[in-house]
C-alpha positions as CSV (number, residue, x, y, z in Angstrom):
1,X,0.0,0.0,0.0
2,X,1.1,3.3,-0.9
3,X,-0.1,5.6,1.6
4,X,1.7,3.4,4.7
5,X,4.8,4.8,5.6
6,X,7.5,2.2,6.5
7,X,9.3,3.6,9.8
8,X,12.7,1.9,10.9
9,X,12.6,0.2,14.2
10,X,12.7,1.5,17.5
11,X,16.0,2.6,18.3
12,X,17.8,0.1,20.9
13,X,18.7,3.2,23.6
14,X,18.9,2.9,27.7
15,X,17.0,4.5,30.1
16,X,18.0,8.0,30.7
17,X,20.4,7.8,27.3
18,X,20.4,11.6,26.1
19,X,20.6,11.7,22.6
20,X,19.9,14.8,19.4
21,X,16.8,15.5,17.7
22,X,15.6,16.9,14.6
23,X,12.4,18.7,15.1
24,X,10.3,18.0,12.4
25,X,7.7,20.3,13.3
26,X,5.8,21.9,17.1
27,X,2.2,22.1,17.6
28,X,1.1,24.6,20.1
29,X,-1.6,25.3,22.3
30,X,-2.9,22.1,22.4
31,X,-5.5,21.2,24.5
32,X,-4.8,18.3,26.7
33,X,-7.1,15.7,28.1
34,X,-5.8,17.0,31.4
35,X,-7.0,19.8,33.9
36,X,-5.9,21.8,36.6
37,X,-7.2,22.2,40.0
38,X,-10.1,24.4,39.3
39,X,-11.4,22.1,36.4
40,X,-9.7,23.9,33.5
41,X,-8.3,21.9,30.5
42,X,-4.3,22.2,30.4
43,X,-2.4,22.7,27.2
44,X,0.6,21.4,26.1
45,X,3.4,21.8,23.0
46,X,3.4,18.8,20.6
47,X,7.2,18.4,19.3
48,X,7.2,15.6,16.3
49,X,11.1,14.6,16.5
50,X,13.1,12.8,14.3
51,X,16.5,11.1,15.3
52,X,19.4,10.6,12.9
53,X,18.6,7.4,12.0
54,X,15.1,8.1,11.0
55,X,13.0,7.0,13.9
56,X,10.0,9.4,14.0
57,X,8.4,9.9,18.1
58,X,6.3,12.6,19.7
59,X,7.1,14.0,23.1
60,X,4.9,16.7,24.7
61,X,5.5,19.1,27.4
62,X,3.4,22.0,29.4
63,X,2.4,25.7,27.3
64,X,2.0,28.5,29.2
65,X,1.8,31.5,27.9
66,X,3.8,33.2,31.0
67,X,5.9,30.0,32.3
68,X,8.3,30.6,35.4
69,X,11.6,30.1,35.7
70,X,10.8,26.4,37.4
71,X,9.0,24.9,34.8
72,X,10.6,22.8,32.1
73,X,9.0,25.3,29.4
74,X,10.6,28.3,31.0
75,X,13.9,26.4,31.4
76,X,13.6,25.6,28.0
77,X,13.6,29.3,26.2
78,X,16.3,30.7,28.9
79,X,18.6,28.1,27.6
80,X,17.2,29.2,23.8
81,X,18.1,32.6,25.0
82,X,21.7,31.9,26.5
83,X,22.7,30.2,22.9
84,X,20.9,32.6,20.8
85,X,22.1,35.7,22.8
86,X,18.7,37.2,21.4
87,X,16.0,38.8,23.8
88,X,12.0,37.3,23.3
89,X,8.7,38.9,23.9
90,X,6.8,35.8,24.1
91,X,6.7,31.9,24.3
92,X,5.5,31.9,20.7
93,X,8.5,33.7,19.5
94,X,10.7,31.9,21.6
95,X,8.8,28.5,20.2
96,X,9.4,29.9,16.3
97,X,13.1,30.2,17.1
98,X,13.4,27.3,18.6
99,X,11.7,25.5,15.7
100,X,14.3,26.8,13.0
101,X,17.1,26.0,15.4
102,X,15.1,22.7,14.8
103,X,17.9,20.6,17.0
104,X,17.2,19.7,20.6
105,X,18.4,16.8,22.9
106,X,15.8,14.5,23.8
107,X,15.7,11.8,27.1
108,X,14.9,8.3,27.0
109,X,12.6,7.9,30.2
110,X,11.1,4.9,30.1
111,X,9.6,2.1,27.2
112,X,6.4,1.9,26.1
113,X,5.2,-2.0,24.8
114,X,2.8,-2.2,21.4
115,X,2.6,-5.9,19.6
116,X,5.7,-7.3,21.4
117,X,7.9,-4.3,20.6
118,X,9.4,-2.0,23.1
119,X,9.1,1.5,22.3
120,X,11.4,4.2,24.0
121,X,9.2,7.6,25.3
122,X,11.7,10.5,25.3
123,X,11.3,13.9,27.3
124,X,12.9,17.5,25.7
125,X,15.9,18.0,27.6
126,X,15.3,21.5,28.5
127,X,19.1,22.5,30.1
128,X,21.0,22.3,27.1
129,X,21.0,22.8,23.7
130,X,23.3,21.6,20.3
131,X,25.4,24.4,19.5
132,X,23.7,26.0,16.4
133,X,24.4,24.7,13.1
134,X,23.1,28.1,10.3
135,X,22.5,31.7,11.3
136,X,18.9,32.2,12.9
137,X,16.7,35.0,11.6
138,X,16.4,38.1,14.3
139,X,13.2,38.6,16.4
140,X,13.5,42.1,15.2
141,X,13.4,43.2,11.5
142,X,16.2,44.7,10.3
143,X,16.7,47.5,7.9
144,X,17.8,47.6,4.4
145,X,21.4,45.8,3.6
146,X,24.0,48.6,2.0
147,X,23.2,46.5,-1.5
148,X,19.8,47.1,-1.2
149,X,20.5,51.5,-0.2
150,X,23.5,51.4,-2.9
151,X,20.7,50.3,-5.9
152,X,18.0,52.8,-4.6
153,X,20.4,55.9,-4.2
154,X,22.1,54.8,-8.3
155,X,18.4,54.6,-9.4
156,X,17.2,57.5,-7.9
157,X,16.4,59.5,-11.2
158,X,15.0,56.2,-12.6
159,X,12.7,56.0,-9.6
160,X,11.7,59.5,-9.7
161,X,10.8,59.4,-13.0
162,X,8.7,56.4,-12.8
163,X,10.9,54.3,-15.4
164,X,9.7,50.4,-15.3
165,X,12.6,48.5,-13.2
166,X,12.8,45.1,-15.2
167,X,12.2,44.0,-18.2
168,X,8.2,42.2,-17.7
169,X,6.7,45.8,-16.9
């Protein structure tokens, strides 16, 4: 069948074996089938992982929108922050960022059985970070590039005059 994707087996890690993630993708808010105290319905982050050898797993953790420092998402973007050496106004940025940096490391915590196979669970290890491998895009927008100010200040006169800049106009 066509539409089933073959997976490769589940990796043979140990408990508590730390090992680097691609992030394929996050999914945030998402409301859990948990609540809190008062009867309201947590929400959680959804990262779909990927490790080098190709095995594909899901590990989810707490969203807040304010987290503290305690909680594993607020440990989570002050470690983005110390590697990125870039300031955030919310989770969601934070989250974006952390989604092009797209590596993490992830924890085996345990094994989860299905038709006689052993499954590992992993958890987002939220202390540390791979160092980064390309140049992330900054939270804030920055200005023209001297290119970009050396063509407009040449063309000036072109501009002025309302001349047609390429060829298709």
């Amino acid at each position: 069948m066509s539409f089933i994707k073959k997976l490769p087996p589940p990796p043979d890690v140990k408990e508590k074996q730390i090992l680097k993630a691609k992030i394929n993708s996050l999914e945030f808010p998402i409301d859990s089938k948990y609540k809190d105290n008062q009867g309201n319905i947590k929400q959680q982050i959804c990262f779909n992982c990927q490790l080098e050898d190709g095995y594909e797993f899901k590990s989810w953790m707490s969203y807040y929108e304010r987290p503290s420092d305690g909680s594993n998402l607020g440990q989570l973007c002050l470690t983005l922050i110390g590697l990125t050496r870039e300031e955030y106004h919310s989770v969601r940025e934070a989250l974006n960022i952390l989604e092009k940096v797209s590596n993490i490391y992830v924890q085996c915590t345990g094994y989860r059985e299905w038709q006689g196979k052993f499954y590992p669970r992993f958890k987002v290890v939220t202390t540390r970070l791979p160092p980064l491998q390309t140049e992330l895009p900054s939270p804030t927008p920055k200005g023209p590039t001297e290119e970009t100010l050396s063509f407009i200040k040449n063309s000036k006169e072109m501009i002025v005059m309302g001349v047609p800049m390429n060829e298709a106009a």
